[in-house]
C-alpha positions as CSV (number, residue, x, y, z in Angstrom):
1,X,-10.7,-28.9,9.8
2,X,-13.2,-28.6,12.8
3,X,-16.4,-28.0,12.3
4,X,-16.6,-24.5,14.0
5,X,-13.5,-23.3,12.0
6,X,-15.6,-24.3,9.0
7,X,-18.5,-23.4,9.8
8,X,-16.7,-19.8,10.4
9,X,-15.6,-19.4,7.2
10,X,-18.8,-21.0,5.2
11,X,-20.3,-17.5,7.6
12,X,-17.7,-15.5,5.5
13,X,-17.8,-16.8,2.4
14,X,-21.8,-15.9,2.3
15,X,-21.0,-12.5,3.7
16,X,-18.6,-11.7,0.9
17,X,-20.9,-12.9,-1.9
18,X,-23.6,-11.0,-0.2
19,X,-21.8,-7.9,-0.7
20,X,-22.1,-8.2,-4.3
21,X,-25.8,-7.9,-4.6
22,X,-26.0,-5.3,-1.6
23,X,-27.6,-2.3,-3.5
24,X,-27.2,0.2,-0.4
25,X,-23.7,-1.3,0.4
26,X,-22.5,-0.9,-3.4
27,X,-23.8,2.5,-3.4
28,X,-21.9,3.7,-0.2
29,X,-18.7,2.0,-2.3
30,X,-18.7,3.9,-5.2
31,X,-19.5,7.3,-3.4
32,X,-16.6,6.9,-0.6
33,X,-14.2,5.7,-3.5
34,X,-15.3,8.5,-5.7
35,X,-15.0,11.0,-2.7
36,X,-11.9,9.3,-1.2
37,X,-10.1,9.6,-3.9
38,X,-10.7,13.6,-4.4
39,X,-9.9,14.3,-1.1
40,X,-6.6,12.1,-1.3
41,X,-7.0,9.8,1.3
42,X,-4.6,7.6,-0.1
43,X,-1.4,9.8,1.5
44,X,-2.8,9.9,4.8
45,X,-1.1,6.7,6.0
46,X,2.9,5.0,6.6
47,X,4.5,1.7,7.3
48,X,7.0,1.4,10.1
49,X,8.0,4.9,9.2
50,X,7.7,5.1,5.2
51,X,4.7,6.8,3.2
52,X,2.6,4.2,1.4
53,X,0.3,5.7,-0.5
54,X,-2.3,3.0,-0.1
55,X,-5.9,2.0,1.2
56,X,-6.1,0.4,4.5
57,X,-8.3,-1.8,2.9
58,X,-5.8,-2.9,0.3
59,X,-3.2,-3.3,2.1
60,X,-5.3,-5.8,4.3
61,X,-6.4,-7.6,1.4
62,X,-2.4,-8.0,0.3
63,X,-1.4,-9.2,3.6
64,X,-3.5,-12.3,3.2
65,X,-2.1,-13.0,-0.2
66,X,1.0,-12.5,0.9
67,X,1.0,-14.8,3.7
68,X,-1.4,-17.5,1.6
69,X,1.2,-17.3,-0.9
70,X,4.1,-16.9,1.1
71,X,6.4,-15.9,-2.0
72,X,10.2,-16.0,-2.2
73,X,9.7,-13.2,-4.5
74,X,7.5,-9.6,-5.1
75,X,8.0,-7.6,-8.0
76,X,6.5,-4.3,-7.5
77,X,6.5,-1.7,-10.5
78,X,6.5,2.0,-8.7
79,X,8.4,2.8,-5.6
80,X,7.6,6.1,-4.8
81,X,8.1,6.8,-1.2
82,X,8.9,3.0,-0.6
83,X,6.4,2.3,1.9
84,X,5.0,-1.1,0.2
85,X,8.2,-2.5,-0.2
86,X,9.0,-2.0,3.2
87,X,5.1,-3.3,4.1
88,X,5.8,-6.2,1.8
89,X,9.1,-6.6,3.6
90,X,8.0,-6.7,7.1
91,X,5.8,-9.2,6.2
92,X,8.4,-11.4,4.2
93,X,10.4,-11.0,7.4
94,X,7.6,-12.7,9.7
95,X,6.9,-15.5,7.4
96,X,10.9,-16.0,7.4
97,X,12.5,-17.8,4.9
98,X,15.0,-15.8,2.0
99,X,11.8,-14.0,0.7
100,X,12.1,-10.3,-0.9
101,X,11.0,-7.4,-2.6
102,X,12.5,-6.2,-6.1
103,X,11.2,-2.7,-6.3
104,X,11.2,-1.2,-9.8
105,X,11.0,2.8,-11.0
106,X,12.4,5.1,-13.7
107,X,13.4,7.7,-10.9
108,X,14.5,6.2,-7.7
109,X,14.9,9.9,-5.9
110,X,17.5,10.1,-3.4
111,X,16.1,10.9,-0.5
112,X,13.9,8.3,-1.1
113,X,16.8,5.3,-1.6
114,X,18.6,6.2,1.2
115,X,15.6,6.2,4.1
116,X,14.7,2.8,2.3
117,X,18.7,1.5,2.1
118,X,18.5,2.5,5.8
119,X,15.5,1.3,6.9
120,X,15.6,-2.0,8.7
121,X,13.5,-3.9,5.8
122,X,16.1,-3.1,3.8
123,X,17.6,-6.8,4.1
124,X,14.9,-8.1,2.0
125,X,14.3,-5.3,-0.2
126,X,16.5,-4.9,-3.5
127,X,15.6,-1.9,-6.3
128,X,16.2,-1.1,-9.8
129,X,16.0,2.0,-11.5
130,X,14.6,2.9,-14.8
131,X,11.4,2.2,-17.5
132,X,9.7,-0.8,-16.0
133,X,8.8,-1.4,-20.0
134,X,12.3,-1.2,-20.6
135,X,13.6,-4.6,-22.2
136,X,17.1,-3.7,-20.0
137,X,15.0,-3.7,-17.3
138,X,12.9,-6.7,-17.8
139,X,16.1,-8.8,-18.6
140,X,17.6,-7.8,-15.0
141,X,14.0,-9.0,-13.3
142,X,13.8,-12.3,-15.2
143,X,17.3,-12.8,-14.2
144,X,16.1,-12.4,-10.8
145,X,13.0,-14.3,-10.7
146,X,15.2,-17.5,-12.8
147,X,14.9,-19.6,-9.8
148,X,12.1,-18.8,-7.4
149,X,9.4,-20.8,-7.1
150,X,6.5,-18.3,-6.1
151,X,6.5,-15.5,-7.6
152,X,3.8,-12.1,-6.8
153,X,3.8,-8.9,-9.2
154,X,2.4,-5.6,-8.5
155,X,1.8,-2.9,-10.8
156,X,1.7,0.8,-9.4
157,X,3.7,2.6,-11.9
158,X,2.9,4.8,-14.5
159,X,-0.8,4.3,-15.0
160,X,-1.2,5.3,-18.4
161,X,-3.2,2.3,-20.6
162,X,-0.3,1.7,-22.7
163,X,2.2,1.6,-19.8
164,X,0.4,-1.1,-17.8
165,X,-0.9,-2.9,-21.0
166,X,3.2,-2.9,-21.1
167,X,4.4,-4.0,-17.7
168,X,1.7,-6.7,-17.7
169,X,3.0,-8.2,-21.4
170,X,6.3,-8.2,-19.6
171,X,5.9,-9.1,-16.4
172,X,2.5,-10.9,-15.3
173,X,3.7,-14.4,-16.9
174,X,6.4,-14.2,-14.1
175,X,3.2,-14.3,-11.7
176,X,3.2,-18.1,-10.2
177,X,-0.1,-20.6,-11.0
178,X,-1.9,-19.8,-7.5
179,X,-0.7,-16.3,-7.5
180,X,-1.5,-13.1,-7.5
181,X,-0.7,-10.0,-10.2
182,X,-2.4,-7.5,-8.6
183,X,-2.4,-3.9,-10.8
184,X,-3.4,-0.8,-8.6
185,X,-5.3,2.4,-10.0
186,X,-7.7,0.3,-11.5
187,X,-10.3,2.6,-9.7
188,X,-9.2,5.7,-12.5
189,X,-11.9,4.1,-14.8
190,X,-14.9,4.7,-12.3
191,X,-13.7,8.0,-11.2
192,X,-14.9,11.6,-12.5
193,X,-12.4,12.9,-15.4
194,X,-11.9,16.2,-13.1
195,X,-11.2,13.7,-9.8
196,X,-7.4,14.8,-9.0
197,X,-6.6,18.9,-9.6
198,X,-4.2,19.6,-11.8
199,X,-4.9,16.6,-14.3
200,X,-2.9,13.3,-14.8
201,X,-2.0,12.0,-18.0
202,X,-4.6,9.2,-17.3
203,X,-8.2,9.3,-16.8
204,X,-11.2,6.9,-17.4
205,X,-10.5,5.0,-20.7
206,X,-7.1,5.3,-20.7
207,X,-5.8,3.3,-17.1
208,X,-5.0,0.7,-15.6
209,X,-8.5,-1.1,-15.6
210,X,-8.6,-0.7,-19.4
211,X,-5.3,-2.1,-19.6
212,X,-6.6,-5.0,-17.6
213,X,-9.5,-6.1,-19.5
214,X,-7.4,-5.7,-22.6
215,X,-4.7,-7.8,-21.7
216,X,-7.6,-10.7,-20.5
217,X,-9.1,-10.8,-23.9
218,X,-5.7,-12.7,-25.2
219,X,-4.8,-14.1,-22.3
220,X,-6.7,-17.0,-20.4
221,X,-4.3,-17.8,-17.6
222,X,-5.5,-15.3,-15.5
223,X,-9.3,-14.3,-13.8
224,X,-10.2,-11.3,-11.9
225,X,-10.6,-12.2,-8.5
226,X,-14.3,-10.9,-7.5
227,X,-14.3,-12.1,-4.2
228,X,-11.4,-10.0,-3.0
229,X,-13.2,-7.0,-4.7
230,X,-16.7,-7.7,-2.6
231,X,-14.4,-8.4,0.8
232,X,-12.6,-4.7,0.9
233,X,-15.1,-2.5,-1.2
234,X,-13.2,-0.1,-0.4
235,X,-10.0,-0.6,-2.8
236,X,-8.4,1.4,-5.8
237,X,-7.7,-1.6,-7.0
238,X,-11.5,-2.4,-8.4
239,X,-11.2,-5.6,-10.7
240,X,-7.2,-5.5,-10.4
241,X,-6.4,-8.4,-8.5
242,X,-5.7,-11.2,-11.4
243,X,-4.9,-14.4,-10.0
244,X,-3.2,-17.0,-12.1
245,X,-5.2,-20.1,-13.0
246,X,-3.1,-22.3,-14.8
C-alpha cells in the first residue's frame, strides 16, 4: 500500500477512536439522535425514487459494508416502502456479479410490490411475505441462502425485544465469518419513552438493543462493531452493527 494511502487511513483510524472519548461531540450525539428521532427525520429521504426510512449516516456506513463485503446475498427483515432493497440493489448492481436482495415482511402492501416489481432494481430484488419468525418462512430463506458464499442480514422489522431476539435466533447464523448482521432501532433503548406520538408497542427495555445484548450473552461469534458506531454518530443503529468473528 503506499505510504500516503496509509498514512491516510492511520489519520482516520485516530479520528474515529477519538470520537469516542469526545465529551462535547458525544453530547451533540445523543441530543440530535434524541431530537431527530422526535421530529422524524428518518422519512425525510428516497433512493432512486423509493422512501427509505433511513439515516444518511447509516446508509453511508452500509454502503461500505456492502461494497467491503461484496455479498451474493442480503437478507433484509422489513420492507416497508422498499427503499433499502432498492439502495441495497443499486449497489449489488455496481459491484456486478449475480448479487441480490431477499426482502422479508408479514404485509407486503400492494402498492408497495408493485412500484418495487417495477422499479429497475427489481432484477436483483426477490421478496417474501409473512412472519419473519415464522419457521415457513425461515425454511424458504435458508433454502435461498444454501449456496451463497457471503451472506449480510438486516433486521428492521418488528422491533419488539422478543421479535428481534427471534429473527436473530433464526437468521444471524446465516450472516458470513467477515460479515455484517446489522439490527436497526437499536437507538429505542436511549430514547425518551414518550419519543414517537401515539406510542409503539416498543420502548426502552423492550427493543432491538435489548434483544441484541441478549442474544451476545450465549453467543460468541459475533462482536458489536464500535468503530462504525464512533464513525457515523449519528445512527439508529447505536451498538447494532454485529460483525461475525468466527
Amino acid at each position: 500500500m503506499h505510504e500516503e494511502i496509509k498514512k491516510f487511513n492511520q489519520e482516520k483510524s485516530e479520528l474515529i477512536h477519538s470520537n469516542a472519548i469526545n465529551k462535547e461531540l458525544q453530547k451533540a450525539k445523543f441530543d440530535f439522535n434524541v431530537e431527530s428521532n422526535k421530529a422524524k427525520y428518518s422519512y425525510n429521504f428516497s433512493w432512486m425514487g423509493r422512501p427509505i426510512i433511513a439515516y444518511p449516516q447509516d446508509m453511508i456506513a452500509m454502503q461500505e459494508i456492502i461494497w467491503d463485503i461484496k455479498p451474493d446475498l442480503i437478507i433484509e427483515a422489513g420492507i416497508a416502502h422498499g427503499g433499502s432493497l432498492v439502495y441495497y440493489a443499486s449497489l449489488l448492481e455496481l459491484i456486478g456479479g449475480d448479487g441480490f436482495v431477499l426482502g422479508l415482511d408479514i404485509d407486503i402492501r400492494k402498492h408497495n410490490r408493485d412500484l418495487i416489481e417495477a422499479h429497475s432494481m427489481s432484477k436483483r430484488i426477490k421478496m417474501i411475505e409473512g412472519d419473519s419468525t415464522s419457521l415457513d418462512v425461515a425454511n424458504q430463506v435458508y433454502e435461498i441462502a444454501r449456496d451463497k458464499k457471503k451472506i449480510i442480514v438486516c433486521l428492521d422489522s418488528n422491533h419488539t425485544h422478543n421479535h428481534v431476539l427471534g429473527e436473530l435466533k433464526l437468521y444471524a447464523n446465516l450472516t458470513t465469518v467477515g460479515s455484517y448482521c446489522i439490527v436497526f432501532d437499536t437507538i429505542v433503548d436511549e430514547l425518551p419513552e414518550d419519543y414517537m406520538p401515539g406510542g409503539r408497542p416498543w420502548n426502552p427495555g423492550n427493543n432491538p438493543k435489548t434483544a441484541v445484548l441478549e442474544f451476545l450473552k450465549s453467543n460468541n461469534n459475533f462482536e458489536i462493531d464500535k468503530s462504525i458506531d464512533n464513525k457515523i454518530l449519528v445512527s439508529v443503529a447505536p451498538d447494532g452493527y454485529l460483525k461475525r468473528i468466527k
